[in-house]
C-alpha positions in Angstrom: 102.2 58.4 80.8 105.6 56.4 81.1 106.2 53.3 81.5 108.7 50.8 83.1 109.0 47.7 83.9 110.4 46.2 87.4 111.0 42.6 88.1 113.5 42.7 91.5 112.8 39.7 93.7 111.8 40.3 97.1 115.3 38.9 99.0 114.9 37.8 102.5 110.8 38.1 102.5 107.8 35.3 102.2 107.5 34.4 98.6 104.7 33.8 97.1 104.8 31.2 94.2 102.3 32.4 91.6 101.4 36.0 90.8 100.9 38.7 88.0 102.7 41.5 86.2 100.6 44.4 86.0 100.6 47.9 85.8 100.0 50.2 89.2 100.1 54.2 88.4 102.2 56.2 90.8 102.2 59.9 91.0 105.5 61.5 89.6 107.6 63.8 91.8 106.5 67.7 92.2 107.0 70.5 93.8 103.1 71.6 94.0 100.8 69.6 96.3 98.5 67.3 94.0 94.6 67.8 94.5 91.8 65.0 93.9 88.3 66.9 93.9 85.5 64.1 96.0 83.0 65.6 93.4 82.8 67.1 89.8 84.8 70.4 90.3 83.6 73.7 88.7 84.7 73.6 84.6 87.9 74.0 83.7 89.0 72.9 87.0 90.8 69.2 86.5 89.3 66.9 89.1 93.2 65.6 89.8 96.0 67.2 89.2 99.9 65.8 89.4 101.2 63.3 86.9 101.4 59.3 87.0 103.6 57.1 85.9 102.2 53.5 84.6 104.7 51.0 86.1 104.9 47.2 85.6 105.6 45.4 88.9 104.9 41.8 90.7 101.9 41.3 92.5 102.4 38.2 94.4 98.9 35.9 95.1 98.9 36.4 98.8 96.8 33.4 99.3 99.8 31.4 99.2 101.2 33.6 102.8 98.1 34.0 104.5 98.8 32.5 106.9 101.7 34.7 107.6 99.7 38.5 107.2 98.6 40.6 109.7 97.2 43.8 110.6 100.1 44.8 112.1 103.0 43.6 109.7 102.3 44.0 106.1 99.4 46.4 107.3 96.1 44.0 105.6 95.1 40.5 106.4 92.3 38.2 105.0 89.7 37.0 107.5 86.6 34.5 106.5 83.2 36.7 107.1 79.5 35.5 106.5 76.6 38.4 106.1 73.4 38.8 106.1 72.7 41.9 103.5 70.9 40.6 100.9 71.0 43.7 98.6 74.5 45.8 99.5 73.3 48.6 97.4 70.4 49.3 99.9 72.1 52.3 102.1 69.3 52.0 104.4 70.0 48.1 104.9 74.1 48.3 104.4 73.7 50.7 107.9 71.3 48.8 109.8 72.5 45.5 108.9 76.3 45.6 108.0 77.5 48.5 109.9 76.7 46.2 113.0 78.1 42.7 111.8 81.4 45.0 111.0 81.7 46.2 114.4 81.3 42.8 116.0 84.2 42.0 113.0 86.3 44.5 114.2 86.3 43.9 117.5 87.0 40.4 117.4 89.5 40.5 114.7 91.4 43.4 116.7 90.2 43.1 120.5 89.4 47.3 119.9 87.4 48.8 122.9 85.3 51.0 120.2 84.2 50.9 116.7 82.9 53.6 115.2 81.9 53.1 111.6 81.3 56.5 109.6 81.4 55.4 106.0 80.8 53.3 103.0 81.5 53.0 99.7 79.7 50.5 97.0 82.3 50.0 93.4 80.6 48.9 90.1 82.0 50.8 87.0 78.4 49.7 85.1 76.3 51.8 87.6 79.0 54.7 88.4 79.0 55.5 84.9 75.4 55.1 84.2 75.0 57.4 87.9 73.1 55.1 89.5 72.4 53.6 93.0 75.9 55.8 94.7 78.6 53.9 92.9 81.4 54.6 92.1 84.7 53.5 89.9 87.7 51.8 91.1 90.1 54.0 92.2 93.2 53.4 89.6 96.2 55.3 91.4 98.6 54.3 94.5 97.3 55.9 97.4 96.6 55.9 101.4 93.2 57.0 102.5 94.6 58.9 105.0 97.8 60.6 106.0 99.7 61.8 109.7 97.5 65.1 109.9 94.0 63.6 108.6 93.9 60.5 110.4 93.3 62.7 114.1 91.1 64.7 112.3 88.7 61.9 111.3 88.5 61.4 114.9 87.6 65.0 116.2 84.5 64.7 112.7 83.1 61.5 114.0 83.3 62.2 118.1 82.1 64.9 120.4 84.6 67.0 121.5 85.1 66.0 124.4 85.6 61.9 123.9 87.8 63.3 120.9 90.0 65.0 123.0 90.3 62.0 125.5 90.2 58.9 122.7 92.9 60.9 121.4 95.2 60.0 124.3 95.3 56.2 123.6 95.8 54.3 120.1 93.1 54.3 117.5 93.6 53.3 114.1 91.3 53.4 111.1 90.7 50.1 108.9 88.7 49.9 105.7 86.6 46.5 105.7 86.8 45.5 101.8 84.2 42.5 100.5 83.3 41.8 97.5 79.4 42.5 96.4 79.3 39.1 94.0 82.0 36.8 93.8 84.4 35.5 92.6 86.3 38.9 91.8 87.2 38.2 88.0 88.3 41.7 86.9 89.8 44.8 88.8 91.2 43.5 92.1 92.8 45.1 94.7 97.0 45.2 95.4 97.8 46.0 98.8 101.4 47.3 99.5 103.1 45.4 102.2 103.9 48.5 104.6 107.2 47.1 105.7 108.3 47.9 102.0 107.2 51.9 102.0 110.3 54.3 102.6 109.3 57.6 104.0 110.4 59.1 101.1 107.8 57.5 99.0 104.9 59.5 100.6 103.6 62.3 98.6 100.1 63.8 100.9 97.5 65.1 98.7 94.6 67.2 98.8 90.9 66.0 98.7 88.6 68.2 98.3 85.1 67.9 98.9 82.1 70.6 99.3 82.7 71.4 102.2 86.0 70.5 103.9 89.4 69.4 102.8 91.2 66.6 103.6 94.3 64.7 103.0 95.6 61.7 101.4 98.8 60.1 100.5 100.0 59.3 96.9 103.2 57.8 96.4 106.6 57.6 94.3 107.6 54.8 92.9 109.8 52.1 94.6 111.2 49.5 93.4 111.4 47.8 96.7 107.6 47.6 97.2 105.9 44.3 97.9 103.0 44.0 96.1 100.5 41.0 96.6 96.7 40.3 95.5 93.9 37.4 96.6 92.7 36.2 93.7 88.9 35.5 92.7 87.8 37.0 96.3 84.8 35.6 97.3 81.4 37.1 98.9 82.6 35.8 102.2 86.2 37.0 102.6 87.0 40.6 103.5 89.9 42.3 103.3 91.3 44.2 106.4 93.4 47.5 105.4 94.7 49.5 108.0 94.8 53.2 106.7 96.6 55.0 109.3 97.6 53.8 113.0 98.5 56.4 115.6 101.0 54.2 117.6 104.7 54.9 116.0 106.4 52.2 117.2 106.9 50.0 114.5 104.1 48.3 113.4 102.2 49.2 110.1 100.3 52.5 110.0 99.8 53.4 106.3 99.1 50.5 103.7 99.5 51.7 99.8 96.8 50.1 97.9 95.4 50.2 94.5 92.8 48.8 92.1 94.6 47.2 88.6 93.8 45.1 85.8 94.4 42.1 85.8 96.2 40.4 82.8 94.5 36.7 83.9 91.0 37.8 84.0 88.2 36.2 81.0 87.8 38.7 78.6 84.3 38.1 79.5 84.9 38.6 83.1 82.2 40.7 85.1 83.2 44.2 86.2 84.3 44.0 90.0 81.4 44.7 92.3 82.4 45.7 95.8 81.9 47.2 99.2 84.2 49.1 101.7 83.3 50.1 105.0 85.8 52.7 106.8 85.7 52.9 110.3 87.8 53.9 113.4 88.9 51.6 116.0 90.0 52.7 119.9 92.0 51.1 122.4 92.8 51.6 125.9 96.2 52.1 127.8 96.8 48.4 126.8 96.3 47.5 123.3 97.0 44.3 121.5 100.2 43.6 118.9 97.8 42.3 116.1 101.1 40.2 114.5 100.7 36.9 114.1 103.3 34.1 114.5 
């Protein structure tokens, strides 16, 4: 794995005062498609394929321009949440009890006609490698959850046919809902890509494979010119909006790079990052908001 090291300043955009230099892992040019198997993959079949280069960039503390984020600019925004789950590792409780206060998050936060919440994923490295209670690592490479082709697709898994077909006609947009489990986050946080900075030349869509379907997901090149930014020690009550694909092409965010990373200012006895994402997909009507603010 190379390595470089990439220290540009950010001309012309909000700067945030404090930060870290760390390393994000980008996927290396190719001509064959790369492939990410969802679960372990027959033997001798390599659960990713492609190669990534280790890259060391500024990510800027995005506390200091929260003020200035939005859903619809840089692609994520920090909003102030309080829940009731008391064990978020409880599948049966996450459904009945977050999947709701997530919907009434998402509507207010967005002023979306529909929320449809269709998955969730719990991160703790301890119990992931132990296999216990559905969790799973960080994920460690530059990426998109979804790309142009799977982001209609989610819609037409998640809806009858018919209110597919139709919802398809307006905007809808899909937005992972990241929290922290415990707080503060010490170790492993999240960089978020500031989607003004991605070229179109940076996407690279990947497979993903799971047992029975395959969908699609963007990697990406390396850029120079991408504005990285962080929130340190996140909190149990702040969540992290990331918008992962928007359907309306008219300027505003639709894809948001993001990535987990170590950080080079954590305790060495800093406990692994515990944390939850919700993914769900959010409909408009004719009229939708601009979610900019400012």
């Amino acid at each position: 794995m190379g390595t470089s090291s990439e220290t540009s300043e950010f001309a012309g955009q909000p700067q945030a005062g404090t930060g870290v230099e760390a390393i994000l892992n980008y996927i290396a040019p190719s001509d064959e498609k790369p492939v990410y198997y969802a679960y372990e993959p027959p033997p001798g079949t390599p659960r990713t394929t492609g190669k990534f280069f280790a890259h060391v960039v500024p990510i800027r503390n995005a506390r200091e321009i929260d003020g200035d984020l939005s859903l619809d600019r840089q692609g994520f925004q920090l909003v102030r949440h309080q829940t009731s789950v008391v064990d978020f590792y409880d599948q049966d409780e996450v459904r009945r009890v977050y999947y709701p206060e997530v919907e009434s998050l998402l509507k207010a936060a967005t002023g979306a006609e529909k929320v449809v919440i269709f998955d969730h994923q719990v991160r703790n490295i301890e119990l992931a490698q132990r296999g216990e209670k559905n969790a799973r690592e960080y994920g460690k490479a530059v990426h998109n959850d979804y790309t142009a082709k799977s982001g209609p697709r989610r819609v037409r898994d998640h809806l009858p046919p018919q209110e597919a077909a139709e919802r398809l006609q307006h905007r809808f947009a899909e937005i992972n809902v990241w929290r922290p489990i415990r707080g503060p986050i010490q170790s492993t946080p999240l960089a978020l890509c500031d989607a003004r900075s991605i070229e179109p030349k940076d996407f690279v869509p990947s497979d993903l494979i799971y047992r029975d379907k395959v969908g699609e997901t963007y990697r990406f090149l390396h850029n120079p010119g991408h504005r990285w930014f962080y929130f340190p020690r996140l909190q149990k009550n702040e969540v992290i909006l990331l918008k992962c694909y928007d359907s309306k092409e008219d300027g505003r965010a639709r894809f948001t790079a993001h990535s987990a990373f170590e950080d080079p200012t954590s305790p060495p006895d800093a406990a692994p990052r515990e944390s939850i994402e919700v993914r769900a997909l959010l409909f408009w009507r004719a009229e939708e908001p601009d979610l900019s603010r400012g």
